[in-house]
C-alpha positions as CSV (number, residue, x, y, z in Angstrom):
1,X,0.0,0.0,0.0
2,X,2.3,2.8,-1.2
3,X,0.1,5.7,0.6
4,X,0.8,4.3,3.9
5,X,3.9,7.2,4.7
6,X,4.0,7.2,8.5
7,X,3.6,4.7,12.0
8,X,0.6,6.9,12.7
9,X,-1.2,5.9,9.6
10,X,0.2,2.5,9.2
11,X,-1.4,1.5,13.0
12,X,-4.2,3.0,12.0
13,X,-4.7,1.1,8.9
14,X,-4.1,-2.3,10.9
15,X,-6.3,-1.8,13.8
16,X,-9.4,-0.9,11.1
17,X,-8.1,-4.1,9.0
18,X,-8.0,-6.5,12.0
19,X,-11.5,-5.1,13.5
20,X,-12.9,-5.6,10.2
21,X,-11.9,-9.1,9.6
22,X,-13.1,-10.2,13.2
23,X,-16.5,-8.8,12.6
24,X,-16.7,-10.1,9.1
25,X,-15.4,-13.7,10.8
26,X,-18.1,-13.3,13.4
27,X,-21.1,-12.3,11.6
28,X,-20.3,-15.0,8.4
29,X,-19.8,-17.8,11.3
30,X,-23.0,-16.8,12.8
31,X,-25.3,-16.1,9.4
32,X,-23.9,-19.8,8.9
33,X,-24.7,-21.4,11.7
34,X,-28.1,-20.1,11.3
35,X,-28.6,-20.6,8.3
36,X,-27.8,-24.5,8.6
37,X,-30.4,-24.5,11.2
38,X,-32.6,-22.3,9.0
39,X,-32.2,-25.2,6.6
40,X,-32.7,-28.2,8.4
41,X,-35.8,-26.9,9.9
42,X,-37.4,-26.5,6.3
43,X,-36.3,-30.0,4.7
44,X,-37.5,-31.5,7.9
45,X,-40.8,-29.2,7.7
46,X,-41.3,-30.5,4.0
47,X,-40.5,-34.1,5.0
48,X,-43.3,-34.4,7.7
49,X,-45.8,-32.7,5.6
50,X,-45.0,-35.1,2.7
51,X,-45.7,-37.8,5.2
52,X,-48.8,-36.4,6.1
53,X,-49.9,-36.1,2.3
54,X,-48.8,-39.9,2.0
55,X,-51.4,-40.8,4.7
56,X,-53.9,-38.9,2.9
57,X,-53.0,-40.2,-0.3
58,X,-53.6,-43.8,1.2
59,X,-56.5,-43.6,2.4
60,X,-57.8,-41.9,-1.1
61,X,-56.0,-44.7,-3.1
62,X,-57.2,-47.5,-1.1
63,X,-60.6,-46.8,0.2
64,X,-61.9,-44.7,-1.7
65,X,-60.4,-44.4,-5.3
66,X,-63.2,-43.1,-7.0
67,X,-62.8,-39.9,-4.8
68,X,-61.2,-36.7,-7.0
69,X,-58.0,-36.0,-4.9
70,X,-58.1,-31.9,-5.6
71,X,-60.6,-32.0,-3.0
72,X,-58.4,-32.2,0.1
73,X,-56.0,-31.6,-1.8
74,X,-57.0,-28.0,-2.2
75,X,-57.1,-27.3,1.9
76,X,-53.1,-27.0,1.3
77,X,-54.0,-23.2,0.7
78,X,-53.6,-22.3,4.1
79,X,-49.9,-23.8,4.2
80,X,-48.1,-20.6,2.7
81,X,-45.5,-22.4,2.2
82,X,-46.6,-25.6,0.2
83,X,-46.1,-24.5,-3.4
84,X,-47.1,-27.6,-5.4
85,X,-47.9,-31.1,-4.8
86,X,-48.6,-34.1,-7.1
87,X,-50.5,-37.4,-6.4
88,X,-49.6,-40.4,-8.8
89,X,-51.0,-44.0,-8.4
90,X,-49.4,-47.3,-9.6
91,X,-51.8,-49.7,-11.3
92,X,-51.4,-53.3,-10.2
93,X,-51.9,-54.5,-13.9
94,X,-49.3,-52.4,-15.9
95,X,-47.1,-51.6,-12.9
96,X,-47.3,-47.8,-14.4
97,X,-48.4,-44.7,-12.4
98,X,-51.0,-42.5,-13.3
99,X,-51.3,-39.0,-12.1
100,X,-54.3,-38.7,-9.8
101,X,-54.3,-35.1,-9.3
102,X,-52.2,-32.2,-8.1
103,X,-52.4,-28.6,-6.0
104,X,-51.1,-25.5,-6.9
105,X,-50.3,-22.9,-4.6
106,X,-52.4,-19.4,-6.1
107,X,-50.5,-17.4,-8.7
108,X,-48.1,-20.3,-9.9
109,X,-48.5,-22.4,-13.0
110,X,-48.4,-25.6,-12.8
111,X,-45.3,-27.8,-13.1
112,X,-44.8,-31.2,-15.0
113,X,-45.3,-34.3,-14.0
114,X,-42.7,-36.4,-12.5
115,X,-41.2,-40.3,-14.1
116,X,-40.7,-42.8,-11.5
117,X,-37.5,-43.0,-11.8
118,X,-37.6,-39.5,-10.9
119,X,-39.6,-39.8,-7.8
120,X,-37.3,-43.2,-6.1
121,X,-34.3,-40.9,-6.4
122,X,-35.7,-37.7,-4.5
123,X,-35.6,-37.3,-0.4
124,X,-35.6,-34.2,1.2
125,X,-33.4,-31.8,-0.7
126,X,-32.7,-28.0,-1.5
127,X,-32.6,-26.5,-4.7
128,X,-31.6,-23.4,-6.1
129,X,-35.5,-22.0,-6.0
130,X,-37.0,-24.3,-4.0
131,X,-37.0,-27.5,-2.1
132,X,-39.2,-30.7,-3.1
133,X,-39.2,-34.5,-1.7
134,X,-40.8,-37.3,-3.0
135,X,-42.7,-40.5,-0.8
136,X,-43.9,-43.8,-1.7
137,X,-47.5,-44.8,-0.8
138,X,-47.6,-48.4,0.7
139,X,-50.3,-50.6,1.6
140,X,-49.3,-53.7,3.0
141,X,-45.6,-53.2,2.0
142,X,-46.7,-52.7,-1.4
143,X,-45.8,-49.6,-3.3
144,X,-49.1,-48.2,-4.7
145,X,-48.4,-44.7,-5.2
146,X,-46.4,-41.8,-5.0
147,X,-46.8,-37.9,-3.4
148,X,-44.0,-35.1,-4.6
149,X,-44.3,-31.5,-2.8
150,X,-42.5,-29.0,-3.6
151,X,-41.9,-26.0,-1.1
152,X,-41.1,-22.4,-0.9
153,X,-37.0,-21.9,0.3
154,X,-37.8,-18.1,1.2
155,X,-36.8,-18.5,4.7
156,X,-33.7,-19.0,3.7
157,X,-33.2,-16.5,1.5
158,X,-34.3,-14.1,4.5
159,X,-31.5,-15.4,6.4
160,X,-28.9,-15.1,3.8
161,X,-30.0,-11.2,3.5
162,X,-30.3,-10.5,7.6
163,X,-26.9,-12.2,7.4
164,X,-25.1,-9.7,5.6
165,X,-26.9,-6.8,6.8
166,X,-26.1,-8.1,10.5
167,X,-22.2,-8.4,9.5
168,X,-22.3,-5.2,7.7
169,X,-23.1,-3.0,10.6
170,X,-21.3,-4.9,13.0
171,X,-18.6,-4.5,10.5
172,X,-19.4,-1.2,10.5
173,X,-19.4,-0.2,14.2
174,X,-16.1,-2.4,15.1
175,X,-14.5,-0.2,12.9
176,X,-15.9,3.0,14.3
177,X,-14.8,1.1,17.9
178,X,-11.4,0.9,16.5
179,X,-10.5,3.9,14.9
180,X,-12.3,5.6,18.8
181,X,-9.4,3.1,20.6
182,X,-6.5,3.8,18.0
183,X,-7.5,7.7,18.1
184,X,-6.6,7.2,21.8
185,X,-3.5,5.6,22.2
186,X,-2.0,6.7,19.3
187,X,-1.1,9.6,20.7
188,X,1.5,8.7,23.2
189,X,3.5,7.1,20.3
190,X,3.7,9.8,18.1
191,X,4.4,12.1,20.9
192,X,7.4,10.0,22.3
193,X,8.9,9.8,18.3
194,X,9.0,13.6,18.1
195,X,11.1,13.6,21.4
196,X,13.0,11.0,19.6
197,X,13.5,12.5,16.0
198,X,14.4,15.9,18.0
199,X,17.2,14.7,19.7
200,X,18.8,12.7,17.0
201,X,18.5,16.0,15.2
202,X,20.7,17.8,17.5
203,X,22.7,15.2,17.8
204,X,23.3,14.7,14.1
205,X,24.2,18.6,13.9
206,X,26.6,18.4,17.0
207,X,28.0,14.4,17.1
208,X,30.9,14.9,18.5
209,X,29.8,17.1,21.9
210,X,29.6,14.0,24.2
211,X,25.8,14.7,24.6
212,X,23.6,10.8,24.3
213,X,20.1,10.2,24.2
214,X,17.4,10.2,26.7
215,X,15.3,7.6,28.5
216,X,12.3,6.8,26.8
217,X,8.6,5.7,28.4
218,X,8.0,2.9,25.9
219,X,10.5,0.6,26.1
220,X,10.9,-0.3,22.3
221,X,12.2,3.4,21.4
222,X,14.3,2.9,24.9
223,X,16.2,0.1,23.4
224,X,17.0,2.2,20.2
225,X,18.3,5.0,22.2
226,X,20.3,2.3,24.2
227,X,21.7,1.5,20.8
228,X,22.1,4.8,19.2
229,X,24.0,5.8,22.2
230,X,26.9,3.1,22.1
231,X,27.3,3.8,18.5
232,X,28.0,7.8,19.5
233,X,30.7,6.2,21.9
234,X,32.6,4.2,19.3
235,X,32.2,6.9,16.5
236,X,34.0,9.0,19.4
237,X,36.9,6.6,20.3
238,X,37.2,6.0,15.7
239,X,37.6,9.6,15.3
240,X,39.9,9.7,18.5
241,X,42.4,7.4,16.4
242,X,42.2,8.5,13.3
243,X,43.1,11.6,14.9
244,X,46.4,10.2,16.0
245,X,47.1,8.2,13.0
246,X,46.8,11.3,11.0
247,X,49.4,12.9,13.0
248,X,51.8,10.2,12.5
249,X,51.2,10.4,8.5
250,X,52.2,13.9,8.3
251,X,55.2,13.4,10.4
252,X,56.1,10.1,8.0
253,X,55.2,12.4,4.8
254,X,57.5,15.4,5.7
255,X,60.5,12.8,5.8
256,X,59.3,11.6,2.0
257,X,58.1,14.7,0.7
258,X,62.1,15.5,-0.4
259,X,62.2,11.4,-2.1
260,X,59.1,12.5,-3.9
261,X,60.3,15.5,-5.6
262,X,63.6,13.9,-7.0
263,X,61.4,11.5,-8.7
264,X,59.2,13.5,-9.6
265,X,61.7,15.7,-11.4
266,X,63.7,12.0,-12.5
267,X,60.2,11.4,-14.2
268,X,59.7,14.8,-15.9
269,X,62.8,13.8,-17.7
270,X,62.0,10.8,-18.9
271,X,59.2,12.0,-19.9
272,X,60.6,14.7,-22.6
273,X,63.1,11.8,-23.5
274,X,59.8,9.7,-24.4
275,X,58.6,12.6,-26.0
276,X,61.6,12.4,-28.5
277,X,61.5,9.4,-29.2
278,X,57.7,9.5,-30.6
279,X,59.0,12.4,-32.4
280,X,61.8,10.2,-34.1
281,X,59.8,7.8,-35.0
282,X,57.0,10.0,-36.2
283,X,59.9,11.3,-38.9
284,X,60.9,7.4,-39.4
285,X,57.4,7.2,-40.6
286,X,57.1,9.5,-42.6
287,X,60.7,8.3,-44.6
288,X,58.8,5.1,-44.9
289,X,56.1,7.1,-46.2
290,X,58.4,9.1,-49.2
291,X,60.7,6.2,-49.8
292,X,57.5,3.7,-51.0
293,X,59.8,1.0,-50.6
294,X,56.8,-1.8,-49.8
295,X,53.2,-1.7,-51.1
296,X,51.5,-1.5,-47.8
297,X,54.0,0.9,-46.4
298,X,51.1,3.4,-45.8
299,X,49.2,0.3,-43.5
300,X,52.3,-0.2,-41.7
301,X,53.2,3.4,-40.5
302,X,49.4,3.5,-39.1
303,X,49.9,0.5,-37.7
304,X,53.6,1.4,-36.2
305,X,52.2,4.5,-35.0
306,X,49.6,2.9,-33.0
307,X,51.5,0.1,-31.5
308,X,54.0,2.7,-30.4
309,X,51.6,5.6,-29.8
310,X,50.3,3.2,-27.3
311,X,52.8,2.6,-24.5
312,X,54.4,5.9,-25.0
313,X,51.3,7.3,-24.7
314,X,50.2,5.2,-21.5
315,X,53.8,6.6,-20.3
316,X,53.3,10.1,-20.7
317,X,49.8,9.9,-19.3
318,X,51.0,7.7,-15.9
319,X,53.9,10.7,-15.8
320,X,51.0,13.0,-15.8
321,X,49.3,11.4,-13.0
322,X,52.3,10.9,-11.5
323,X,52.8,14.8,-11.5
324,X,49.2,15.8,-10.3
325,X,49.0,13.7,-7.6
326,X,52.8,15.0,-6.4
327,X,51.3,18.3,-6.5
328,X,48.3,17.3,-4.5
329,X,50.4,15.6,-2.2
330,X,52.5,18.8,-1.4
331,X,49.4,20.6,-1.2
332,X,48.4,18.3,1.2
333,X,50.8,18.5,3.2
334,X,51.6,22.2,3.1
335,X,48.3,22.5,4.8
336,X,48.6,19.7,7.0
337,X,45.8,17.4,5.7
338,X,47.1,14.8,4.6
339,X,45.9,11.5,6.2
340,X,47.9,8.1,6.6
341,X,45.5,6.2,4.1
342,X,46.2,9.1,1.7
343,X,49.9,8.8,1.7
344,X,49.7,4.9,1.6
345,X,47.2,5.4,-1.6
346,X,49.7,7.9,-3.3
347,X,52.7,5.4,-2.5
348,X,51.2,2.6,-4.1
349,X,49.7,4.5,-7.2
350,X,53.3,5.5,-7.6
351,X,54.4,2.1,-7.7
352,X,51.7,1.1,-9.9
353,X,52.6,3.8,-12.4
354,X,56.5,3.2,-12.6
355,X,55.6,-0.6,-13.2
356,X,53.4,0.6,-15.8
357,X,56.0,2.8,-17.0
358,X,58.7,0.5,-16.9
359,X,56.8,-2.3,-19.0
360,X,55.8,0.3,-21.7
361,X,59.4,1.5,-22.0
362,X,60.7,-2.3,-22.5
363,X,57.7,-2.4,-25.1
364,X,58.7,0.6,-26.7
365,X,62.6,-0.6,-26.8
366,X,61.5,-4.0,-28.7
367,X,59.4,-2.4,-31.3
368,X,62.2,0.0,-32.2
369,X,64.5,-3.1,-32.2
370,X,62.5,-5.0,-34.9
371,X,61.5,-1.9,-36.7
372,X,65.0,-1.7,-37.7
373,X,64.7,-5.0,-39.1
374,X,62.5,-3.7,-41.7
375,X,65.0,-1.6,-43.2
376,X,65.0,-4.3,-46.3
377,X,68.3,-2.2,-47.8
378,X,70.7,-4.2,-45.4
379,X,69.7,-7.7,-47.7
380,X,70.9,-5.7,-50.6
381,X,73.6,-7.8,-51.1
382,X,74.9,-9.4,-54.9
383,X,74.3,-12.4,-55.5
384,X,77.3,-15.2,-54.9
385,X,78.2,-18.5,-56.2
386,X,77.9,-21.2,-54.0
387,X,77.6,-24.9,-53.3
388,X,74.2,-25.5,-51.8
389,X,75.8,-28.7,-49.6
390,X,77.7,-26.0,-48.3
391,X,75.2,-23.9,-47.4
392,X,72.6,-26.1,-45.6
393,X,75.6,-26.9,-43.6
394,X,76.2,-23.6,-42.2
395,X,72.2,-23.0,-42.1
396,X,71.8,-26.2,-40.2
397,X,74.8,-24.9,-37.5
398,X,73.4,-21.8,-37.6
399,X,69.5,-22.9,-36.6
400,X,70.6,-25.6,-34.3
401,X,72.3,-22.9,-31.8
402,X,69.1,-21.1,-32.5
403,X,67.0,-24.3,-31.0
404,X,69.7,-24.6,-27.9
405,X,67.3,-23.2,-25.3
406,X,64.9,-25.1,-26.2
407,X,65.6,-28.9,-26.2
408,X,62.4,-30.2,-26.8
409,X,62.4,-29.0,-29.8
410,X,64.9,-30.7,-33.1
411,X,65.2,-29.5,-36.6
412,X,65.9,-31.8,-39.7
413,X,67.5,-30.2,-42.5
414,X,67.8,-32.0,-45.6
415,X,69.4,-30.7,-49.2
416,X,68.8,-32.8,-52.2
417,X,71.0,-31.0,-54.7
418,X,74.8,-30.7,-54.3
419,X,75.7,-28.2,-57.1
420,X,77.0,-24.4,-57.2
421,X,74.5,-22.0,-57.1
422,X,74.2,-18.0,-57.6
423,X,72.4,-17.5,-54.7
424,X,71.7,-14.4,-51.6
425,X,72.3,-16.6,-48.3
426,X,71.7,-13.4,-46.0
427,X,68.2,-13.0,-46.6
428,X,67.5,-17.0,-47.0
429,X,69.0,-17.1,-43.6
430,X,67.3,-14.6,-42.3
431,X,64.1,-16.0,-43.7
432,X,64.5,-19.4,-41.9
433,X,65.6,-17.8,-39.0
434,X,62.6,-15.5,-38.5
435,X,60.3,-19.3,-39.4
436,X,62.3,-21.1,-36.9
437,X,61.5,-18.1,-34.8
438,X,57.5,-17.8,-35.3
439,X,57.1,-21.9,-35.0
440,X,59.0,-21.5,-31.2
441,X,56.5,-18.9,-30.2
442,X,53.6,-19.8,-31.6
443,X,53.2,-23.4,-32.8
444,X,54.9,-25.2,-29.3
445,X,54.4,-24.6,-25.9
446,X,56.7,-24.7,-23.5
447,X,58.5,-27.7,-22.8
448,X,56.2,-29.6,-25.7
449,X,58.0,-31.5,-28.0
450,X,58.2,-31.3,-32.0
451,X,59.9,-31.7,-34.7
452,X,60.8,-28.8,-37.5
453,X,61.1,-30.6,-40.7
454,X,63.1,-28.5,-43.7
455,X,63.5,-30.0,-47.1
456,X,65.7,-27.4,-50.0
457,X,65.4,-29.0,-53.4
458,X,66.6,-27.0,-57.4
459,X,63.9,-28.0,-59.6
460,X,65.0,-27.2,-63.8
461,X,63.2,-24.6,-65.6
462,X,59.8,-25.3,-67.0
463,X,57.4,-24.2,-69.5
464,X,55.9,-21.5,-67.0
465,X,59.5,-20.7,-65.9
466,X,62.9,-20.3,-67.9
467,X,64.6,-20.0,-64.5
468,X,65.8,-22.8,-62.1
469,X,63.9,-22.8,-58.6
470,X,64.5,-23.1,-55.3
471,X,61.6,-24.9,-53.5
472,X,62.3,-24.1,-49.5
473,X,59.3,-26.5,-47.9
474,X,59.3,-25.7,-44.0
475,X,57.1,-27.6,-41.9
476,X,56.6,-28.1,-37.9
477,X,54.1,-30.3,-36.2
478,X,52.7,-27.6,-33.9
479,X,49.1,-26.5,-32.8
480,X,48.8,-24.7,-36.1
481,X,47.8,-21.5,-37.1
482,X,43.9,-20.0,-35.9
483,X,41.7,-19.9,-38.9
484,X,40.5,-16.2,-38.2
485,X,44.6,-15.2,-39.0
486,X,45.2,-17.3,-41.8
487,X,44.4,-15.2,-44.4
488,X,46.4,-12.0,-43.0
489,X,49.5,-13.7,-41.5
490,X,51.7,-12.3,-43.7
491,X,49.9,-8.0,-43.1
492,X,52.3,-6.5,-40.2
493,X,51.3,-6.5,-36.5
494,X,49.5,-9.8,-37.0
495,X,49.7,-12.1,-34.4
496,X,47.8,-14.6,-32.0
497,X,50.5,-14.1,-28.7
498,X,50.1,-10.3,-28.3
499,X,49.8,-11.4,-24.8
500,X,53.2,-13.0,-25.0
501,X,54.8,-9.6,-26.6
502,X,55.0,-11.0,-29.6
503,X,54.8,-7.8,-32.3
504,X,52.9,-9.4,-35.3
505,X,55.9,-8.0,-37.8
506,X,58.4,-11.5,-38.1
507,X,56.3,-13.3,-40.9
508,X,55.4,-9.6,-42.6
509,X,59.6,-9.4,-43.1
510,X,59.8,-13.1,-44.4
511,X,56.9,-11.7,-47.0
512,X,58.8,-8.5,-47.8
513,X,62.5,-11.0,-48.1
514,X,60.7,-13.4,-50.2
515,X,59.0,-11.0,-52.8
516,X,61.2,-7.6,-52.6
517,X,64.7,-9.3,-52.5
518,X,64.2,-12.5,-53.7
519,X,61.6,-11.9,-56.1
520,X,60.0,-15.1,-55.3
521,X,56.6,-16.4,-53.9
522,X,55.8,-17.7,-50.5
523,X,52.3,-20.1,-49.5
524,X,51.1,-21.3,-46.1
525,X,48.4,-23.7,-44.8
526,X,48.0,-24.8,-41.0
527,X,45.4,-27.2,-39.4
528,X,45.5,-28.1,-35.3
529,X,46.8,-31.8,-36.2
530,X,49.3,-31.8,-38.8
531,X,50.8,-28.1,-37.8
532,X,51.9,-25.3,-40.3
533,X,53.7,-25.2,-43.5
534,X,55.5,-22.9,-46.0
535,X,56.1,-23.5,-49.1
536,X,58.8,-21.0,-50.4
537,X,60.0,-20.8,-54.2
538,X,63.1,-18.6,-55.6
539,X,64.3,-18.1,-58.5
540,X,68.1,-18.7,-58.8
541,X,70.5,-19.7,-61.5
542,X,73.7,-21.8,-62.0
């Protein structure tokens, strides 16, 4: 009941809802109980009468059957309550009955007449408009006829109406009686709540004066003062301590104050060094940008500009913070208001930041590191004759020391060929190296085992190419590569181990090594059970 806004009204409400329902209870128990007797008095009433018509109806049948029955039968007039009755006789030869006559109580119509079967199955019973019973006429135990009366349930109906006026003004007047009673006591409640809400208002504009509530006369409200008062006392001995602990953090934040300000001005640096740097690189992009020595170089420089915008960007804004919150600090303590919890809140953000600092400086150091390896103009070497034995042996030596942390791992290198080649080893090396590279961080984990499988075979020149070939077939027998990356692998700052710091840029130089310097074609396919593999083709002549 959302009108119900105070104790006065809610009380109120209750004591009218509980009268109510007792004098609702009361009258419905007692219209019942009346009523039942109401009834039983009128089925009996119509029972006896019945009986009374059967006598009559036996002496009419059996001594005198010529006699028209609507003769007596039409004294019933002065029983108001006798609405109709029928008299039916059973013939000994057929075993039918035949309706002998009937009454009809003044100003109702007739009603049909009844089967048999009808009459055996009636006693004394109560309709919705009336109540009828049936008898059997016997002469020496022999059923000869039948009598059916049918009588007025008015009375009833009386009672049913009395009923509901009785419970309506008793009803009535138990909730006049309550609202009187409530009216009276109510009074002393409401009055002892004011005192109440008074003095938790002055207390509540003066909590800290030592003052506690007073005794109440109802001993519900006591206890809440009881209460209310032992909470004042402990809000008094908090306030006493933090009181004391905030004197010892301004004493502690004196002594760092000087600490602070060195690192602040230590992180000011660094930050106008970080500022540099984004600078430099912002002029590295935009070399890239004139020198249009790649076809996506204008994907890449967004793409380096956001991976290093990033943590130097987090850096600058944690030196930022940093900054404010030393400011606010010496504020703080300027006017001596800084608080314990204060100072161990700016100590820890101040840790938290120079991790966060820290990790985005390492993050900025190792993209710088393998942007450089982009610069494609250090593989511009000529190309030289040699043996290809030769040279798997030196790539083998030189990829096994690159497996040496990682003994779980072994490589099987196998040359088919044996003859002199003009070839670039540099960026082939580099190539394998940067495959060997990608399979160890992405396609094992640690300590799994696997196997890196490389096969280099010359195939001659065919009709789609004049040139000899050098197919490079690299495989491992990792987890694979996810099917959302396949088909972008080779696009830079690609890659399914950001998490692990990987940059997404070591299969975007094997791309650039492949088709810019070796002016050859690279293919890949992955699945989760057979692992990745490359499938690497050069041109190259004898």
């Amino acid at each position: 009941m959302s009108w119900v806004k105070s104790i006065r009204r809610a009380s109120l409400l209750h004591s009218v809802l509980v009268a109510w329902l007792v004098a609702v209870l009361a009258g419905t128990i007692y219209t019942a109980y009346y009523y039942q007797q109401v009834r039983d008095y009128l089925l009996q009433r119509s029972d006896e009468m019945a009986e009374l018509i059967t006598l009559s109806g036996q002496r009419n049948i059996v001594l005198t059957a010529s006699r028209d029955p609507h003769t007596w039968l039409s004294t019933l007039y002065t029983t108001s309550w006798v609405e109709h009755v029928h008299l039916y006789q059973r013939t000994q030869s057929s075993a039918q009955l035949r309706f002998l006559g009937s009454y009809n109580k003044q100003g109702l119509a007739a009603i049909p007449v009844r089967r048999e079967s009808q009459l055996e199955q009636i006693g004394p019973q109560l309709r919705e408009d009336y109540i009828d019973v049936a008898k059997q006429i016997t002469n020496n135990e022999r059923v000869i006829g039948y009598v059916y009366l049918r009588s007025s349930r008015a009375p009833l109906d009386l009672v049913l109406l009395r009923g509901v006026i009785i419970t309506s003004v008793i009803s009535l007047l138990a909730i006049l009686l309550s609202l009187l009673l409530a009216r009276r006591h109510r009074r002393q409640t409401i009055d002892t709540l004011a005192q109440l809400t008074q003095q938790l208002r002055e207390l509540s504009e003066h909590p800290a004066n030592g003052k506690r509530l007073h005794d109440f006369d109802l001993r519900e409200l006591d206890e809440i003062g009881l209460a209310i008062n032992r909470l004042l006392g402990r809000y008094e001995q908090r306030q006493r301590r933090l009181e004391q602990r905030k004197n010892h953090a301004e004493r502690r934040a004196n002594d760092l104050t000087e600490q602070l300000a060195q690192r602040a001005k230590a992180l000011s640096e660094a930050n106008a060094e970080f500022a540099e740097t984004l600078e430099s690189l912002h002029q590295y992009q935009q070399q890239l940008v004139e020198a249009k020595k790649i076809s996506s170089l204008r994907e890449m420089v967004a793409s380096i500009a956001h991976e290093v915008n990033t943590p130097v960007g987090l850096v600058i804004t944690s030196l930022s913070i940093m900054n404010d919150q030393l400011d606010g600090l010496v504020e703080k303590v300027s006017s001596k208001q800084l608080t314990r919890a204060q100072l161990e809140q700016f100590i820890q953000q101040h840790q938290e930041n120079l991790a966060l600092v820290k990790r985005n400086i390492d993050r900025t150091a190792g993209l710088i590191a393998r942007f450089s390896q982009l610069a494609l103009d250090q593989f511009a070497e000529e190309p030289q004759l040699i043996e290809l034995s030769t040279f798997c042996a030196d790539l083998t030596a030189s990829l096994q020391t690159r497996l040496e942390p990682w003994p779980t791992l072994s490589l099987k290198l196998q040359c088919s060929d044996t003859g002199a080649y003009l070839l670039k080893p540099g960026p082939i090396n580099q190539i394998l190296t940067q495959l060997v590279q990608n399979s160890i961080q992405h396609g094992f984990e640690d300590g799994q085992a696997g196997i890196i499988d490389i096969q280099l075979q010359v195939s001659d020149a065919t009709a789609d190419s004049a040139e000899r070939q050098l197919q490079i077939r690299y495989h491992d027998n990792g987890r694979g590569i996810d099917n959302s990356l396949i088909d972008r692998i080779f696009d830079p700052f690609v890659s399914g181990r950001k998490d692990v710091g990987a940059s997404g840029l070591g299969l975007y130089l094997v791309y650039n090594l492949v088709h810019q310097v070796l002016h050859g074609q690279i293919k890949v396919s992955s699945d989760s059970d057979s692992g990745t593999r490359f499938h690497i083709t050069l041109p190259i002549s004898a």
